[in-house]
N, CA, C and O atoms as CSV, one atom per row, in Angstrom:
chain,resi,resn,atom,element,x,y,z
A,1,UNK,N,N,0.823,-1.199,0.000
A,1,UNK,CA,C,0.000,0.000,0.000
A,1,UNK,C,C,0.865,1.260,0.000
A,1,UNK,O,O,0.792,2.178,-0.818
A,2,UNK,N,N,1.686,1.165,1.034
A,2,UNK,CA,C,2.961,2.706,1.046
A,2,UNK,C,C,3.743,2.458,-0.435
A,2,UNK,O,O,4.296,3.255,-1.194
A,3,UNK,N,N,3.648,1.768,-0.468
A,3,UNK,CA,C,4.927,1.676,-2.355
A,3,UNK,C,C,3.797,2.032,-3.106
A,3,UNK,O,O,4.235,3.105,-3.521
A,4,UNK,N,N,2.552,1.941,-3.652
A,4,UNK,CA,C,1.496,2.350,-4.074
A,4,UNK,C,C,1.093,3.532,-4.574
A,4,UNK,O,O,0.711,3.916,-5.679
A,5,UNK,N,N,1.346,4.275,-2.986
A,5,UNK,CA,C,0.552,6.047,-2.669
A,5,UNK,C,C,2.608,6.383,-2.927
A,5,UNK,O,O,2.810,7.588,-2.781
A,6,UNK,N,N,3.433,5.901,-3.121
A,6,UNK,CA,C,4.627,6.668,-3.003
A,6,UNK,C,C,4.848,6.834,-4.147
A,6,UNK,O,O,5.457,7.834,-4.527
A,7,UNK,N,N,4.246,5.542,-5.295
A,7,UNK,CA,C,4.553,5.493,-7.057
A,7,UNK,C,C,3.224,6.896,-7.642
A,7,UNK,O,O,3.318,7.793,-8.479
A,8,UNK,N,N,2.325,6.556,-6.902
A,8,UNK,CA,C,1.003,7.356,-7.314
A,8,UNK,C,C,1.531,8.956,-7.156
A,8,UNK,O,O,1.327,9.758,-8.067
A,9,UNK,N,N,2.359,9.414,-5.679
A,9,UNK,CA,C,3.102,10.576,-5.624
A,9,UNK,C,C,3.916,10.840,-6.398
A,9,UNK,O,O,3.980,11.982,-6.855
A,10,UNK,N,N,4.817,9.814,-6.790
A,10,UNK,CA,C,5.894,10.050,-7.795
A,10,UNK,C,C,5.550,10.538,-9.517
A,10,UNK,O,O,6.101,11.240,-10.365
A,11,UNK,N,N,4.440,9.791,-9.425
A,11,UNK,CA,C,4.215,10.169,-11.089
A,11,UNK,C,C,3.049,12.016,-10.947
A,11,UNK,O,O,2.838,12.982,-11.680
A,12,UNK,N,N,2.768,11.712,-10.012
A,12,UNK,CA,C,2.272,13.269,-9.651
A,12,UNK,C,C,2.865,14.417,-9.780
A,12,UNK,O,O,2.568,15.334,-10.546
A,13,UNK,N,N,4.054,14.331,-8.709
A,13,UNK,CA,C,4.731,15.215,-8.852
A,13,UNK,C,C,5.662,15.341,-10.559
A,13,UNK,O,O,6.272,16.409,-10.511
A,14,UNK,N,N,5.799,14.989,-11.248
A,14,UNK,CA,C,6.625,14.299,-12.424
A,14,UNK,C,C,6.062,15.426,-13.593
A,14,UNK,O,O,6.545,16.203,-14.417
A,15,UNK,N,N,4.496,14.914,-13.029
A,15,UNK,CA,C,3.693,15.367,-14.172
A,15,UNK,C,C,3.716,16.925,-13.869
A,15,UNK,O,O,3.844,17.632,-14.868
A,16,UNK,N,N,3.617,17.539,-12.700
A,16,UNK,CA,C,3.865,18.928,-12.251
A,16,UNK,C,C,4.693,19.536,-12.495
A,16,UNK,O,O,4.533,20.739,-12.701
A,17,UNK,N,N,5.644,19.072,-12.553
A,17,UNK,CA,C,7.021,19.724,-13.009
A,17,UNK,C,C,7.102,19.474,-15.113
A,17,UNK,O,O,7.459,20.496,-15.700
A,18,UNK,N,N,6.965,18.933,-15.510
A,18,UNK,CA,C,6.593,18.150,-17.009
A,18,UNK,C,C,5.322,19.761,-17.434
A,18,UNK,O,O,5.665,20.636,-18.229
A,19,UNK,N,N,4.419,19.773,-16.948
A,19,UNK,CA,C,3.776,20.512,-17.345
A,19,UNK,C,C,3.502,22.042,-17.071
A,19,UNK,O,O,2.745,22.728,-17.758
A,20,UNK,N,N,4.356,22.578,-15.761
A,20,UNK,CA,C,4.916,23.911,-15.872
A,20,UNK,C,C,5.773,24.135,-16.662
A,20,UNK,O,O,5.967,25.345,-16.783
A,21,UNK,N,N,6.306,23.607,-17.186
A,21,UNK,CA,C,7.602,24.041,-18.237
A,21,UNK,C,C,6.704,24.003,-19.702
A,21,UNK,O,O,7.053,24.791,-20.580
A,22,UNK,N,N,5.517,23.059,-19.967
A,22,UNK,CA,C,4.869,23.172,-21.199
A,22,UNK,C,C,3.895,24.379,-21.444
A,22,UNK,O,O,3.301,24.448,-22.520
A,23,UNK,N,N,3.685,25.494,-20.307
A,23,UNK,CA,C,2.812,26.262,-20.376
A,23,UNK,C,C,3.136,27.504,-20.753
A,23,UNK,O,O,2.365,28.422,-21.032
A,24,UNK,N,N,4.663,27.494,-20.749
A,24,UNK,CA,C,5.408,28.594,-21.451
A,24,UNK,C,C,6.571,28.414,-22.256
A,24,UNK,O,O,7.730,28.562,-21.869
A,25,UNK,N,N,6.093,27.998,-23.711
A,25,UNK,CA,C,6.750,27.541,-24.451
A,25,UNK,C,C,7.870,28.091,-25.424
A,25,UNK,O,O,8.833,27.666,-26.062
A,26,UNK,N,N,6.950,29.726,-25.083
A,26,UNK,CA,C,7.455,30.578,-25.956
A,26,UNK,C,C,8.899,31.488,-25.516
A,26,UNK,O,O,9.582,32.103,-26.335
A,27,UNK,N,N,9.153,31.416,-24.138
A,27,UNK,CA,C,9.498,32.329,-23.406
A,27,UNK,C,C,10.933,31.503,-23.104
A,27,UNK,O,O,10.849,30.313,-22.800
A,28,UNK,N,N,12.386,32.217,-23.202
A,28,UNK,CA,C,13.452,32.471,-23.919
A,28,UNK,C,C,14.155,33.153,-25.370
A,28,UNK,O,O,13.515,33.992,-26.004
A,29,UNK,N,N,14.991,32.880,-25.643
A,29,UNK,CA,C,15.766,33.150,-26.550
A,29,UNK,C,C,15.995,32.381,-27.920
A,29,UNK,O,O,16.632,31.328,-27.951
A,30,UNK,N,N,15.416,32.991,-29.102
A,30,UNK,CA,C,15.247,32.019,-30.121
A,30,UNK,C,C,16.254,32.903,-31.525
A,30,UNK,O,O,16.197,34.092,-31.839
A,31,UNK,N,N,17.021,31.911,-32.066
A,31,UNK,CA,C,17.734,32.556,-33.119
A,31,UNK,C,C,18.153,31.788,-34.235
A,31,UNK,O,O,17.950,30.577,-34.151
A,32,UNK,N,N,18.770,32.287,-35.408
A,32,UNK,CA,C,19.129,30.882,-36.406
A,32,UNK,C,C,20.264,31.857,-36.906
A,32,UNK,O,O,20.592,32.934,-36.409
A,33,UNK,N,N,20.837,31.150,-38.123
A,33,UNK,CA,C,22.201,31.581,-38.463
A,33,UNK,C,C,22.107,32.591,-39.606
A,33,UNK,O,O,22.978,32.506,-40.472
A,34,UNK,N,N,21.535,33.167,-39.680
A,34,UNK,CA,C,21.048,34.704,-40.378
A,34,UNK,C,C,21.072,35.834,-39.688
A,34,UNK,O,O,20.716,36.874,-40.242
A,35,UNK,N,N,21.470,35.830,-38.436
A,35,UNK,CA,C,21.420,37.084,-37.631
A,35,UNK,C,C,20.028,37.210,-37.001
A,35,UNK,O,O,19.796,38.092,-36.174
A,36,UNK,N,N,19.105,36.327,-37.394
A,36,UNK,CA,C,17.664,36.780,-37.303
A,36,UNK,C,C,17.318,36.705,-35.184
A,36,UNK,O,O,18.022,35.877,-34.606
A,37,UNK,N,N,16.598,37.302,-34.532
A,37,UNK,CA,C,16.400,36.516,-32.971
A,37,UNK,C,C,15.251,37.584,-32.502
A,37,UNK,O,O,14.826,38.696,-32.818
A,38,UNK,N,N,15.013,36.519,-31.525
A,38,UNK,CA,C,13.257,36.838,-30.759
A,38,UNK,C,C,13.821,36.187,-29.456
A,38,UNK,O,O,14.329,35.112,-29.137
A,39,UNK,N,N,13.409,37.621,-28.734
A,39,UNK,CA,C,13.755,37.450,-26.881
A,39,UNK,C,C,12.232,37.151,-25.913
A,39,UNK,O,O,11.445,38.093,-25.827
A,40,UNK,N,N,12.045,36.432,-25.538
A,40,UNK,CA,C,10.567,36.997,-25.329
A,40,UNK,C,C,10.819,36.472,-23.778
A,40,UNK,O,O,11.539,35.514,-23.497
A,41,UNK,N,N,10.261,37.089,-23.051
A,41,UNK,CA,C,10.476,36.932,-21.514
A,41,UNK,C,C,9.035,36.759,-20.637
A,41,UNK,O,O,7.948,37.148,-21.064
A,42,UNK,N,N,9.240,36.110,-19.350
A,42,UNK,CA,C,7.960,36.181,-18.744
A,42,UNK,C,C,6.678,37.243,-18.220
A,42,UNK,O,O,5.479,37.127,-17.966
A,43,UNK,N,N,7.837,38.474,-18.226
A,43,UNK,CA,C,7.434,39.871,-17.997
A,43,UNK,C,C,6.381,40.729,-19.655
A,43,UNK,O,O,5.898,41.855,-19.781
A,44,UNK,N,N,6.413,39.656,-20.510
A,44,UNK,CA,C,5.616,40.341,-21.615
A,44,UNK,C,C,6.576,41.176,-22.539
A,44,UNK,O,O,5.859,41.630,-23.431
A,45,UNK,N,N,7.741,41.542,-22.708
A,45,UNK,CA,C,8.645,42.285,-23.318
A,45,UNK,C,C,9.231,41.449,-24.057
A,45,UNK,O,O,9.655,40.324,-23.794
A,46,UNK,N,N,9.243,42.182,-25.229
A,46,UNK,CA,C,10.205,41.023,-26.314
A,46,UNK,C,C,11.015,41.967,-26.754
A,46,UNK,O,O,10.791,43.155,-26.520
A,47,UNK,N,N,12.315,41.445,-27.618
A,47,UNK,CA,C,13.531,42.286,-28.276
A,47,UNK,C,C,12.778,41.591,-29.713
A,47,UNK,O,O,11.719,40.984,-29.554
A,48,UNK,N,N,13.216,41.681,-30.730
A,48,UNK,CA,C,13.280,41.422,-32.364
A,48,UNK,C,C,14.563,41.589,-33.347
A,48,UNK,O,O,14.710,42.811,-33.357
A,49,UNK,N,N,15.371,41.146,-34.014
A,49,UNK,CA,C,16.029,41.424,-34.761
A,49,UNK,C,C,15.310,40.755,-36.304
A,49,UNK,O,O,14.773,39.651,-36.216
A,50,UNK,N,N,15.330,41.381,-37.509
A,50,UNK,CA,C,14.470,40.607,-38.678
A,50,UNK,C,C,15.945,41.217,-39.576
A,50,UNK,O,O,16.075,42.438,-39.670
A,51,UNK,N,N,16.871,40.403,-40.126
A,51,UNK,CA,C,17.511,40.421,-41.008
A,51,UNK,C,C,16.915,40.467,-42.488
A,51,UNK,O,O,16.133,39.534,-42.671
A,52,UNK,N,N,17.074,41.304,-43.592
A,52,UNK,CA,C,16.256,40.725,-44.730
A,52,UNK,C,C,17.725,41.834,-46.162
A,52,UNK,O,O,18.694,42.564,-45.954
A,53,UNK,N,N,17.143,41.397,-47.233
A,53,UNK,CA,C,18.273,42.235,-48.297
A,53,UNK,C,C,18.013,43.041,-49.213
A,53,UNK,O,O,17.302,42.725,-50.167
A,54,UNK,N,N,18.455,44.011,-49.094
A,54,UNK,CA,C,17.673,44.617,-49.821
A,54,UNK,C,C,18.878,45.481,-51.436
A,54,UNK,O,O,19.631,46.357,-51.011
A,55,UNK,N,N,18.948,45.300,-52.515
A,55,UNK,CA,C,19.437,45.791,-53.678
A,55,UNK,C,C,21.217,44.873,-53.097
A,55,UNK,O,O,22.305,45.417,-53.283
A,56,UNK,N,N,21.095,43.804,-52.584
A,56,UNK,CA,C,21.877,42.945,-52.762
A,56,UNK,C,C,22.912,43.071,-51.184
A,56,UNK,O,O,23.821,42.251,-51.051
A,57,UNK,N,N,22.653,44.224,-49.984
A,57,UNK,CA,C,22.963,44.645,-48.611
A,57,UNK,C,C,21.662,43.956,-47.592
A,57,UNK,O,O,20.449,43.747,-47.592
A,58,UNK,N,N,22.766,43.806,-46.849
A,58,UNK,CA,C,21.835,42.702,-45.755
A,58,UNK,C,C,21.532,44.323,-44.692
A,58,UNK,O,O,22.224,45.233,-44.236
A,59,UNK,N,N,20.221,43.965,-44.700
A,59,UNK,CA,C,19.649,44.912,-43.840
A,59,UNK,C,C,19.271,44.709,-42.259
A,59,UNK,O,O,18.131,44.306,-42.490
A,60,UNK,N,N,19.329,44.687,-41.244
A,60,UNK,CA,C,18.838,44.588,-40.103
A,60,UNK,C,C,18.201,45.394,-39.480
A,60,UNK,O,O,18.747,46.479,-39.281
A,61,UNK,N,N,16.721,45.154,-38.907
A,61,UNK,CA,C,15.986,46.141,-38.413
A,61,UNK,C,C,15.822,44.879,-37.076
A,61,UNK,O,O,15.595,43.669,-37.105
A,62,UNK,N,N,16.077,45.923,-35.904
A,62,UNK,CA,C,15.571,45.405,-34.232
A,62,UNK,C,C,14.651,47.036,-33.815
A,62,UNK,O,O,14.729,48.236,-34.078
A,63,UNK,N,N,13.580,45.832,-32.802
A,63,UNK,CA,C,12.383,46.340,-32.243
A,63,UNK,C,C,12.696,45.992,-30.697
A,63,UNK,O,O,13.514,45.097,-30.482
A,64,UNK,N,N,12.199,46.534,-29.807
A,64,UNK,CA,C,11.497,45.604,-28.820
A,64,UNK,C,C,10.417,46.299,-28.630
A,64,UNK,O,O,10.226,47.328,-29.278
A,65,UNK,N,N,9.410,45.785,-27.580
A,65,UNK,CA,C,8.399,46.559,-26.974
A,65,UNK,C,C,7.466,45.232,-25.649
A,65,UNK,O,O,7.881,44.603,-24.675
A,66,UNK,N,N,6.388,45.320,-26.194
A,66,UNK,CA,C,5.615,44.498,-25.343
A,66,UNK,C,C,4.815,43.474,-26.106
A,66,UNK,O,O,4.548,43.816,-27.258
A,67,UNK,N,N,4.314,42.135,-25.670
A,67,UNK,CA,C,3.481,41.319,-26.423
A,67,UNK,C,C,2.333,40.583,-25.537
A,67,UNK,O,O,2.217,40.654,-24.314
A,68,UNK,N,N,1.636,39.969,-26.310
A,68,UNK,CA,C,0.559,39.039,-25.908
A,68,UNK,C,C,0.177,38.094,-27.053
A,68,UNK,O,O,-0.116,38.353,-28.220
A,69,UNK,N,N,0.266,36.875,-26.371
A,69,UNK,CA,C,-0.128,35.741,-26.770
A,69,UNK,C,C,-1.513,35.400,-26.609
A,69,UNK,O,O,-2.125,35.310,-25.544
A,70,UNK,N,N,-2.046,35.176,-28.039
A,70,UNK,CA,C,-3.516,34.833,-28.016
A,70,UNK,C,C,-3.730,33.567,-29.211
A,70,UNK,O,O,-3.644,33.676,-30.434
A,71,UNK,N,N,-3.977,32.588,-28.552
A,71,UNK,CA,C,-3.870,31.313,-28.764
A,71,UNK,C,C,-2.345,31.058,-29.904
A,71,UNK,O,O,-1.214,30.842,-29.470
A,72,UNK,N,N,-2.713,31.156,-31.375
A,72,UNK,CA,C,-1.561,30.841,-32.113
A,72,UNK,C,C,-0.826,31.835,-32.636
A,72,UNK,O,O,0.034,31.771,-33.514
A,73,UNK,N,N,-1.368,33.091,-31.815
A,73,UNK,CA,C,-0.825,34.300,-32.617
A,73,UNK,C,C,0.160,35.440,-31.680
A,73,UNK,O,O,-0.602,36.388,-31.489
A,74,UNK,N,N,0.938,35.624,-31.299
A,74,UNK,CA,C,1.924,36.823,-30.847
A,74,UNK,C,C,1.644,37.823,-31.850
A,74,UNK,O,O,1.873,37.827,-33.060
A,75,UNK,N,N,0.905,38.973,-30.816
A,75,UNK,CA,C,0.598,40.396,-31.134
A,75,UNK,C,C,1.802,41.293,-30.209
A,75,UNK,O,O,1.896,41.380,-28.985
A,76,UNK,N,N,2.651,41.899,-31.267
A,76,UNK,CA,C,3.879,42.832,-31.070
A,76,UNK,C,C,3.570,43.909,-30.946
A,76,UNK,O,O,3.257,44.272,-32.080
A,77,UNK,N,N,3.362,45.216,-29.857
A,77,UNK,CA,C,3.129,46.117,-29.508
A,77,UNK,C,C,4.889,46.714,-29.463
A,77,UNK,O,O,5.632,46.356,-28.549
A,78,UNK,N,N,5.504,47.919,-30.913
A,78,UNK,CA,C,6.701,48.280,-30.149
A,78,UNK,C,C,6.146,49.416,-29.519
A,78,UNK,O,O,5.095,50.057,-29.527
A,79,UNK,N,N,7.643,49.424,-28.776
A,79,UNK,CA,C,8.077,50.398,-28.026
A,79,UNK,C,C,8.552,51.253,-28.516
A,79,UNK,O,O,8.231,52.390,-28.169
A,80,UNK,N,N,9.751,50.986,-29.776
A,80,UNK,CA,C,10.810,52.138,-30.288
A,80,UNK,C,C,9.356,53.173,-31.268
A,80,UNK,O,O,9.384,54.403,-31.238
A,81,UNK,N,N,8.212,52.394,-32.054
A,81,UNK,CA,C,7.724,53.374,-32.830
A,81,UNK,C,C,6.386,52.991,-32.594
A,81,UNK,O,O,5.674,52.125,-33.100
A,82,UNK,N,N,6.154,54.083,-31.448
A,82,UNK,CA,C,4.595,53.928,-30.971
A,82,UNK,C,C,3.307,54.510,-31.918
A,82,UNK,O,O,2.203,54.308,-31.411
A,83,UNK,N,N,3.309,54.835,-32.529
A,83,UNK,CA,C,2.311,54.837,-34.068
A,83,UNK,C,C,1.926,54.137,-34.572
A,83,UNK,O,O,0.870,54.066,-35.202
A,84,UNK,N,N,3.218,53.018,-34.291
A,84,UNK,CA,C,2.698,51.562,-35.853
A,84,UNK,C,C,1.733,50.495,-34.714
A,84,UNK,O,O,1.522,50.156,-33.550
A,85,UNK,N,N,1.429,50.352,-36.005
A,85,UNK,CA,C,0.119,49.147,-35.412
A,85,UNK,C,C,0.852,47.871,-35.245
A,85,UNK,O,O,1.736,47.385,-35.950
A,86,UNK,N,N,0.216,47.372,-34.006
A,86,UNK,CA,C,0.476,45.912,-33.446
A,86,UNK,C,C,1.088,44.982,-34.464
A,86,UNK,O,O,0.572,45.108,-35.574
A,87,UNK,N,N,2.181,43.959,-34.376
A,87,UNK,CA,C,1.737,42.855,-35.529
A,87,UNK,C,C,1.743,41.646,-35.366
A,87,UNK,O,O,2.650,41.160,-34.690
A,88,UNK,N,N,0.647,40.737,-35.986
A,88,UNK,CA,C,0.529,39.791,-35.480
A,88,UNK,C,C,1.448,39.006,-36.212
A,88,UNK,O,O,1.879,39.502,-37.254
A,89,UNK,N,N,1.829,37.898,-35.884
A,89,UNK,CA,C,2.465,36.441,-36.289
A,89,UNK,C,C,2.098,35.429,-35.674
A,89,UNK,O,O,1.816,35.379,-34.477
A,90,UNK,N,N,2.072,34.393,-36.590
A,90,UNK,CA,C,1.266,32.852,-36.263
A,90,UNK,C,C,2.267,32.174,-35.754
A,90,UNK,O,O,3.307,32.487,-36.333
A,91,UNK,N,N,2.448,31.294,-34.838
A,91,UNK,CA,C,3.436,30.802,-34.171
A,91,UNK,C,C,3.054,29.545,-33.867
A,91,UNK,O,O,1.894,29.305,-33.533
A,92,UNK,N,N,3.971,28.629,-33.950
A,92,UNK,CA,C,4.056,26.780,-33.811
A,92,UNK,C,C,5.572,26.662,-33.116
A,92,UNK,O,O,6.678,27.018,-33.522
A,93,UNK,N,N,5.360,26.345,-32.523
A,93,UNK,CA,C,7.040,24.998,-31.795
A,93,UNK,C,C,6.523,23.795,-31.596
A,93,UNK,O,O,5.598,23.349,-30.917
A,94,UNK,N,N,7.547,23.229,-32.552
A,94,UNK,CA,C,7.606,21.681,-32.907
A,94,UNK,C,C,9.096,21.498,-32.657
A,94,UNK,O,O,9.912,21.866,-33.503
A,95,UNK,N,N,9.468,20.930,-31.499
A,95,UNK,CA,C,10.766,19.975,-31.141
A,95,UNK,C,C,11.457,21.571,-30.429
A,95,UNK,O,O,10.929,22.079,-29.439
A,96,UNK,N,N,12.681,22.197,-31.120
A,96,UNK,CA,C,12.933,23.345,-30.052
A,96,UNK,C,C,13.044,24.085,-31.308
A,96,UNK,O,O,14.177,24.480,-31.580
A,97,UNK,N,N,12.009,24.382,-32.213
A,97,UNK,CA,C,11.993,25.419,-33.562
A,97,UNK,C,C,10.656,25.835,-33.212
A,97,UNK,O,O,9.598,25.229,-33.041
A,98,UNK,N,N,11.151,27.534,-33.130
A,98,UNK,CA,C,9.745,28.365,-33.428
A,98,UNK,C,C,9.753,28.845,-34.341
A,98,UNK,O,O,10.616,29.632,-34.729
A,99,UNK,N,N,8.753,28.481,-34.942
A,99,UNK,CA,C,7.968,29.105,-36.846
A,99,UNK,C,C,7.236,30.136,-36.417
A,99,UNK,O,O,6.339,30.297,-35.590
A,100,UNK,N,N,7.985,30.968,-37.373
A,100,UNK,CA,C,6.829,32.283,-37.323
A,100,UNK,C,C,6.235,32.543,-38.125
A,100,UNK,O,O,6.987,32.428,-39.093
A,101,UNK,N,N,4.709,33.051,-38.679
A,101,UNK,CA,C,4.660,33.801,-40.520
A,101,UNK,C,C,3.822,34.783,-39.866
A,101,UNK,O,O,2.929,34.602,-39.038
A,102,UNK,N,N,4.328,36.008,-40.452
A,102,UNK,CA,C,3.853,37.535,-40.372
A,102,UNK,C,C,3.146,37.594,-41.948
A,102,UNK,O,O,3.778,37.403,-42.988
A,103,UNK,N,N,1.551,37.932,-41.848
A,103,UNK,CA,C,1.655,38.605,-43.039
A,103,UNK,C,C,0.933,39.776,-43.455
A,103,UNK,O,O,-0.075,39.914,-42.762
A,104,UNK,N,N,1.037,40.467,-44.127
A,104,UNK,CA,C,0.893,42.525,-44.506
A,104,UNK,C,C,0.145,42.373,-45.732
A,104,UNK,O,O,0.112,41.276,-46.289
A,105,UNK,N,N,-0.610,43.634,-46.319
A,105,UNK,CA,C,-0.772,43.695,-47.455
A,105,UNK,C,C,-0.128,45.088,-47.177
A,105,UNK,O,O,-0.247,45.860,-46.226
A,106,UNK,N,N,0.786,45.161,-48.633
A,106,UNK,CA,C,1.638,46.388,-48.869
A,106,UNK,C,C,0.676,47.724,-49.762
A,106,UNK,O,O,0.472,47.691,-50.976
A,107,UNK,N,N,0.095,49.038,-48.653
A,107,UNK,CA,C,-0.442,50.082,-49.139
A,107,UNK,C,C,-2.035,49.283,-49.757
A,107,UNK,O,O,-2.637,49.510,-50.807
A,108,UNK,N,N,-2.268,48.599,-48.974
A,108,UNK,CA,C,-3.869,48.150,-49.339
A,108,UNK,C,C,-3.995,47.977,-50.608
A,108,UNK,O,O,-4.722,48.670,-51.320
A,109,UNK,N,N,-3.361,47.122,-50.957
A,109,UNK,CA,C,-3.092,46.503,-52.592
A,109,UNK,C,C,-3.520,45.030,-52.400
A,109,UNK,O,O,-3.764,44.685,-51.244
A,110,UNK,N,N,-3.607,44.368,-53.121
A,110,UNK,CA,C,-3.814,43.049,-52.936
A,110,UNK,C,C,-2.980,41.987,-52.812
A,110,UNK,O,O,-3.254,40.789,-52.733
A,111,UNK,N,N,-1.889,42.571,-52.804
A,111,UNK,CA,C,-0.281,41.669,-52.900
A,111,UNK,C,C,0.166,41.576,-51.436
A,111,UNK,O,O,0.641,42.534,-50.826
A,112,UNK,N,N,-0.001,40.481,-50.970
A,112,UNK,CA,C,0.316,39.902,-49.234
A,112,UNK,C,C,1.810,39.381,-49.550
A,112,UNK,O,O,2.210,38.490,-50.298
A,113,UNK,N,N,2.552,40.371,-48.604
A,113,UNK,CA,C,4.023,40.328,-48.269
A,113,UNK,C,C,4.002,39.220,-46.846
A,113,UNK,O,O,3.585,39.405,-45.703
A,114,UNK,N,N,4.706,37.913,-47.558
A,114,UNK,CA,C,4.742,37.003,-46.240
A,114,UNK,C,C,6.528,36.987,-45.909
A,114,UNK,O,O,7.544,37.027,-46.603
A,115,UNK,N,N,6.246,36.915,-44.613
A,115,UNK,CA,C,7.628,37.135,-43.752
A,115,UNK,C,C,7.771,35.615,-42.919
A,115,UNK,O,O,6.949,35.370,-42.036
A,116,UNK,N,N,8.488,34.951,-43.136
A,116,UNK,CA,C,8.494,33.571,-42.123
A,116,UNK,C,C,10.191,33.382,-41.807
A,116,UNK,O,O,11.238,33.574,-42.425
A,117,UNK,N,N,9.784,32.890,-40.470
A,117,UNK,CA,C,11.265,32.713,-39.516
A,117,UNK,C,C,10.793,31.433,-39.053
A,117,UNK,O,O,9.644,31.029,-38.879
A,118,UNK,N,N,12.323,30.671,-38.826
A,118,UNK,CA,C,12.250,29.356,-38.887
A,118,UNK,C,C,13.267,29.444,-37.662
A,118,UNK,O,O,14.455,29.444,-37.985
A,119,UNK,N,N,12.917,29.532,-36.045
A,119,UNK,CA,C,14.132,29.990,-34.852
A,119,UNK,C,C,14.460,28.903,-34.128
A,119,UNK,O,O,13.498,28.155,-33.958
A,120,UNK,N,N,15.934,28.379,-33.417
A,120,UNK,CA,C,16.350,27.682,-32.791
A,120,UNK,C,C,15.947,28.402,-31.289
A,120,UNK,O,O,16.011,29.618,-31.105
A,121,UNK,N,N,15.579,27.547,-30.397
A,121,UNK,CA,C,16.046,28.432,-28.852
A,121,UNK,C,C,17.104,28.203,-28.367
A,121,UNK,O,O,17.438,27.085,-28.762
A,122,UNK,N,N,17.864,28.626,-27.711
A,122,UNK,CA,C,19.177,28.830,-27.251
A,122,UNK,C,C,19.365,29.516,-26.443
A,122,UNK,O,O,20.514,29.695,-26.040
């Protein structure tokens, strides 16, 4: 009976610890070998770096500000340029890769500019 309630405790506690760590999945440091990275912390503040090229010069633009997670989507509130509107990105982690896809229509045209990051955490 005591080996019982001690295995029944054991897988209890197991599962407690197993599933606080699954409830914040998003939260560390994610980057890949493009310069590209996403800081996102428990406090709601994220950093951004988005590497991209432009007339053949690698460009880098970093943000931070504040976020919220609403189900599959991280809504980016910056900080540096409080005018621009929120942006959302769709977000999946599968194994320790977070996928991102941002997407815009450029000047209310019909042409959707998609942005996707493919991040290691680290």
């Amino acid at each position: 009976m005591k080996k019982s309630v001690f295995i029944l405790l054991l897988i209890v506690f197991v599962m407690l610890i197993f599933s606080c760590d699954s409830l914040n999945p998003l939260y560390g440091r994610w980057a890949d070998s493009y310069g590209n990275y996403l800081i996102l912390n428990d406090a709601h503040d994220y950093k951004i770096c988005v590497t991209s090229y432009e007339n053949g010069t690698q460009v880098s633009t970093e943000d931070k500000g504040t976020y919220i997670v609403d189900l599959n989507t991280i809504i980016l509130k910056s900080e540096t340029d409080s005018d621009a509107a929120p942006e959302l990105w769709e977000w999946d982690v599968i194994g320790k890769i977070l996928y991102l896809t941002y997407k815009t229509q450029a000047n209310y045209s019909s042409e959707v500019v998609v942005n996707e990051l493919a991040l290691t955490k680290v």
